[in-house]
N, C-alpha and C positions, 0 to 999 in steps of 0.2 A: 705847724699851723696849716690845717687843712686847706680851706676854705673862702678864711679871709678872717681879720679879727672882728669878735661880736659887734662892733658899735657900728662896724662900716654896713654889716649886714642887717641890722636893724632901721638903719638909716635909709636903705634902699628896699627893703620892706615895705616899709613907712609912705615912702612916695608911688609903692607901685600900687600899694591897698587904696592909695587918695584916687591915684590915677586909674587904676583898673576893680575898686570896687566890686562890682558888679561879676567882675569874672574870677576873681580869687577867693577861695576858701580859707577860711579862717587858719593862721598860724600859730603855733607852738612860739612863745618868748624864753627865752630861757629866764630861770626860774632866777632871784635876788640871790639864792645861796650860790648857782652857779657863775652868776656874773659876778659875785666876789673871787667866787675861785681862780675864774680866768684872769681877772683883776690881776692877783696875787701872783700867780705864776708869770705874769708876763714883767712887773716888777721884779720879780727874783733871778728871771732868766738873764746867763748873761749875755745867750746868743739863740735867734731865733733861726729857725730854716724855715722858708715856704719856696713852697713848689712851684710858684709863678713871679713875676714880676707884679701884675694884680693883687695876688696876696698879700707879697713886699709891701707895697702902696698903701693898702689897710693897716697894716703894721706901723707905716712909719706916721699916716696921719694923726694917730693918736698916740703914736712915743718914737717923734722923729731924732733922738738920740738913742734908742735900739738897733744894737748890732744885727742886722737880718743876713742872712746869706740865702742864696737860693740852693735848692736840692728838688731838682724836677723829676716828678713821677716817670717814671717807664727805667727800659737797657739799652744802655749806648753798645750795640750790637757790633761795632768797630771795635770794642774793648775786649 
């Protein structure tokens, strides 16, 4: 999970476009096919990784019984 999961991102979309109108350019939604897909896949996962504790949070608000683990971007250059 990149990012954050789609609903938290649309959410916060949502309040920036009320809140900042005037300075944001129209967005890209993902499309009804796609947000079944991610739907589905996150259903079937039985273990998620995101790269933040942010991420995590998106994840669990909307499927606070998913296993998430964290797996943070970069190299533990001590290893």
């Amino acid at each position: 999970m990149p990012i954050g999961y789609y609903p938290a991102l649309e959410s916060v979309r949502g309040e920036l476009a009320e809140k900042y109108s005037d300075w944001m350019r129209p967005g890209a939604s993902l499309s009804q096919q796609r947000k079944t897909q991610k739907r589905q896949e996150m259903e079937l996962a039985d273990l998620v990784l995101a790269p933040s504790n942010f991420v995590a949070d998106t994840i669990r608000t909307f499927h606070p019984h998913k296993h998430v683990v964290l797996a943070p971007y970069g190299v533990d250059l001590a290893a």
